[in-house]
SEKOL-604278 format. One record per residue (C-alpha): residue in three letters; residue number from 1; x, y, z. Coordinates in steps of 0.02 Angstrom, whole numbers, plus 32768, in hexadecimal, padded with zeros to 4 digits. Last residue first. Layout:
BEGIN
<lodren 'ALA' NUM <X Y Z>>
...
//
This chain:
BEGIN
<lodren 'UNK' 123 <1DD3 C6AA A793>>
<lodren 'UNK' 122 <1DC8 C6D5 A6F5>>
<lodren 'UNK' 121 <1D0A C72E A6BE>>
<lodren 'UNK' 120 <1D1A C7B7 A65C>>
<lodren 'UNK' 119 <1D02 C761 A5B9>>
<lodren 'UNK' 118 <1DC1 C769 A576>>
<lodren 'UNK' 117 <1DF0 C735 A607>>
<lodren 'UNK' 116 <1D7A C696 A621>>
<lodren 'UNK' 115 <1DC6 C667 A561>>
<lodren 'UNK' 114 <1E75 C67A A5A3>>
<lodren 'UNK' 113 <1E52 C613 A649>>
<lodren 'UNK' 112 <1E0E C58A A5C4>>
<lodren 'UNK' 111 <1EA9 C59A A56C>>
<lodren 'UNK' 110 <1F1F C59D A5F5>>
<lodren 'UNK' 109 <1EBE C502 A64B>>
<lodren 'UNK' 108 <1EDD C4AE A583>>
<lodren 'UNK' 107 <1F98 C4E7 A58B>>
<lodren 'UNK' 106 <1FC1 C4A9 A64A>>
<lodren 'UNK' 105 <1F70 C40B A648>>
<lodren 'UNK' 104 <1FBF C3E9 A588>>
<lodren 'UNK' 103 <2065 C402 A5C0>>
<lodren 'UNK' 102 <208D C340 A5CA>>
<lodren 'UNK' 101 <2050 C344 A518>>
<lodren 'UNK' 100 <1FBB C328 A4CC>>
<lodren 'UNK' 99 <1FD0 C39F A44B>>
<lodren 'UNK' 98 <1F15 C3E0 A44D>>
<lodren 'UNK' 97 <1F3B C459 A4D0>>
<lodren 'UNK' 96 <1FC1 C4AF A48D>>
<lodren 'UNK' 95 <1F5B C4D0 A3FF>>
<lodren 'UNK' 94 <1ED0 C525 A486>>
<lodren 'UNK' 93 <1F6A C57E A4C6>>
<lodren 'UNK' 92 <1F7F C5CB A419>>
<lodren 'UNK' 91 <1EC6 C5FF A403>>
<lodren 'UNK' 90 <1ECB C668 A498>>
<lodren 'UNK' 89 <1EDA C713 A435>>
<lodren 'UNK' 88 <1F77 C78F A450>>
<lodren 'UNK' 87 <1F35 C7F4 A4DB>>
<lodren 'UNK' 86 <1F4A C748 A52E>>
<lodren 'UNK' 85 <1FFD C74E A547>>
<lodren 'UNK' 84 <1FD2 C7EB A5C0>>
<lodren 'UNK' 83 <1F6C C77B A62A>>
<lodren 'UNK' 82 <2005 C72D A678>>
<lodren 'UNK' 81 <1FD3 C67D A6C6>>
<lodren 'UNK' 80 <2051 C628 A734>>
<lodren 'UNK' 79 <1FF4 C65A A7C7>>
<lodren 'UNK' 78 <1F68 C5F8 A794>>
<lodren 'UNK' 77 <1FAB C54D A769>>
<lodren 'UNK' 76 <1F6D C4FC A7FA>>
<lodren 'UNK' 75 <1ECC C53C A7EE>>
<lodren 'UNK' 74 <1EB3 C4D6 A753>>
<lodren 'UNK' 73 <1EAB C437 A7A2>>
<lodren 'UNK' 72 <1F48 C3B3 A798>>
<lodren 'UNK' 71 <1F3E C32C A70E>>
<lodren 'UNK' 70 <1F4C C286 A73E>>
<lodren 'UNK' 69 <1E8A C24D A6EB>>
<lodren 'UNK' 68 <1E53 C2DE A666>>
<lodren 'UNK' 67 <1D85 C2F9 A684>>
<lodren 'UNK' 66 <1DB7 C317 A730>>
<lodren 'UNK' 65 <1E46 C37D A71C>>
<lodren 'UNK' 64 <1DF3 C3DA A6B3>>
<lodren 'UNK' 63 <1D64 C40E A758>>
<lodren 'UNK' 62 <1D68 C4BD A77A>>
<lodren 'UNK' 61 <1DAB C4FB A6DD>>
<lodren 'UNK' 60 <1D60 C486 A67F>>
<lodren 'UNK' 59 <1CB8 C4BA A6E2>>
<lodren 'UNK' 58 <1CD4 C576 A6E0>>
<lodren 'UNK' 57 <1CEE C55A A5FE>>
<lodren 'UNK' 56 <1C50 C50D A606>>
<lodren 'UNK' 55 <1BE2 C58D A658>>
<lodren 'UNK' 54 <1C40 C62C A601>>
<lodren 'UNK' 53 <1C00 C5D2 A552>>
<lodren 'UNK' 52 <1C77 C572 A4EE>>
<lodren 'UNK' 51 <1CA8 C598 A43B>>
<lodren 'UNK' 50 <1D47 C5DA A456>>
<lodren 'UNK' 49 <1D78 C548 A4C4>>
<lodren 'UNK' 48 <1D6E C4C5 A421>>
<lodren 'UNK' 47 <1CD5 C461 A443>>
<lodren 'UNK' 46 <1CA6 C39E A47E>>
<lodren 'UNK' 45 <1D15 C3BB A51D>>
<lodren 'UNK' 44 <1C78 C426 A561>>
<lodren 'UNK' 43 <1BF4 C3A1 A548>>
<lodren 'UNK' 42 <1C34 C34B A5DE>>
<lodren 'UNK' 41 <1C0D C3D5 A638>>
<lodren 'UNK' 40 <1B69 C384 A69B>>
<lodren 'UNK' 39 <1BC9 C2E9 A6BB>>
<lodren 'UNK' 38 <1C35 C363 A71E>>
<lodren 'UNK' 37 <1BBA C3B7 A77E>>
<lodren 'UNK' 36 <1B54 C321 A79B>>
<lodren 'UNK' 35 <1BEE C2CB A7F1>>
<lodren 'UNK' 34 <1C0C C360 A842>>
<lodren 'UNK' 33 <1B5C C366 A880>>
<lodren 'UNK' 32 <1B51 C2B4 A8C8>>
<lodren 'UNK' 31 <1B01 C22F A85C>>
<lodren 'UNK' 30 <1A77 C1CD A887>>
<lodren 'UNK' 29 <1A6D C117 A851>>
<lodren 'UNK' 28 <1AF1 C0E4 A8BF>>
<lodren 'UNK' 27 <1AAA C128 A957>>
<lodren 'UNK' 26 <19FC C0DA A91C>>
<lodren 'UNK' 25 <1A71 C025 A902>>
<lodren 'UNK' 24 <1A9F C038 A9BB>>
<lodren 'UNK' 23 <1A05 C053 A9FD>>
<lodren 'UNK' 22 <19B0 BFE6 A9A8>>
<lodren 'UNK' 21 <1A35 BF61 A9DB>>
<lodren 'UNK' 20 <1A2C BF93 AA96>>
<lodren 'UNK' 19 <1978 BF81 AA97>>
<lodren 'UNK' 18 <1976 BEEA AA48>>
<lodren 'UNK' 17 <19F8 BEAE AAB3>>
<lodren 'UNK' 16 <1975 BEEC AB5F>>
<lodren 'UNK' 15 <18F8 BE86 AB11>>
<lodren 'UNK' 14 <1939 BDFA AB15>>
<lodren 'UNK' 13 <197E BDFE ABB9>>
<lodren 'UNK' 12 <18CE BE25 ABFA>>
<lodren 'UNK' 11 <189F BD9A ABA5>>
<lodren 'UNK' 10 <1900 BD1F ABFB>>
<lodren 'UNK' 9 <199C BCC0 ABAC>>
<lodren 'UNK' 8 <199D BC06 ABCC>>
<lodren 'UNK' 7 <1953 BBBF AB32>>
<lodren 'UNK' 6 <18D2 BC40 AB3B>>
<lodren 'UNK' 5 <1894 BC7C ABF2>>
<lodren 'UNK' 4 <17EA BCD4 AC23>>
<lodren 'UNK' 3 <17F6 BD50 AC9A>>
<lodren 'UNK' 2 <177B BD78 AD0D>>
<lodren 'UNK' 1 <1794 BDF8 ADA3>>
//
């Protein structure tokens, strides 16, 4: 077998980096499906959560925490949730959520868990 050397480094060396490194960038390049999934909801945080659709709302709730670096995910807060406050409207958790507070991860998962409620669809 042939191989041809450059400056000390043989072809087949070469060729295996630029293998490696097209490999490596194409890995790069593609994005796993979370990462889709959540670049694909970025939209959602544009909108108050009574104007989302059921698909946006299941991402925040799925992935807020996410979007919101430190907080904890949605599911965590779960048990705390009483849907008979919500018989009342959700729009007062979404305020909550706007006041950027360190209760905000709690009010704005309430309020989209509110919204899912209200459209049959809280997990």
């Amino acid at each position: 077998w042939y191989q041809r050397r450059v400056r000390g480094v043989t072809t087949m060396t070469m060729r295996l980096v630029w293998i490696s490194i097209s490999c490596l960038l194409l890995h790069l390049t593609t994005s796993s499906p979370l990462v889709v999934e959540v670049r694909g909801a970025g939209h959602c945080l544009d909108y108050a959560h009574n104007q989302l659709d059921i698909e946006c709302l299941e991402k925040l709730w799925k992935y807020y925490h996410i979007y919101k670096n430190g907080w904890d995910p949605c599911s965590d807060f779960l048990p705390s949730f009483s849907t008979d406050s919500y018989k009342n409207g959700c729009s007062r958790f979404y305020d909550k959520c706007l006041k950027d507070d360190a209760n905000s991860n709690k009010n704005c998962c309430k309020s989209v868990h509110c919204q899912l409620w209200k459209k049959g669809k809280a997990p």
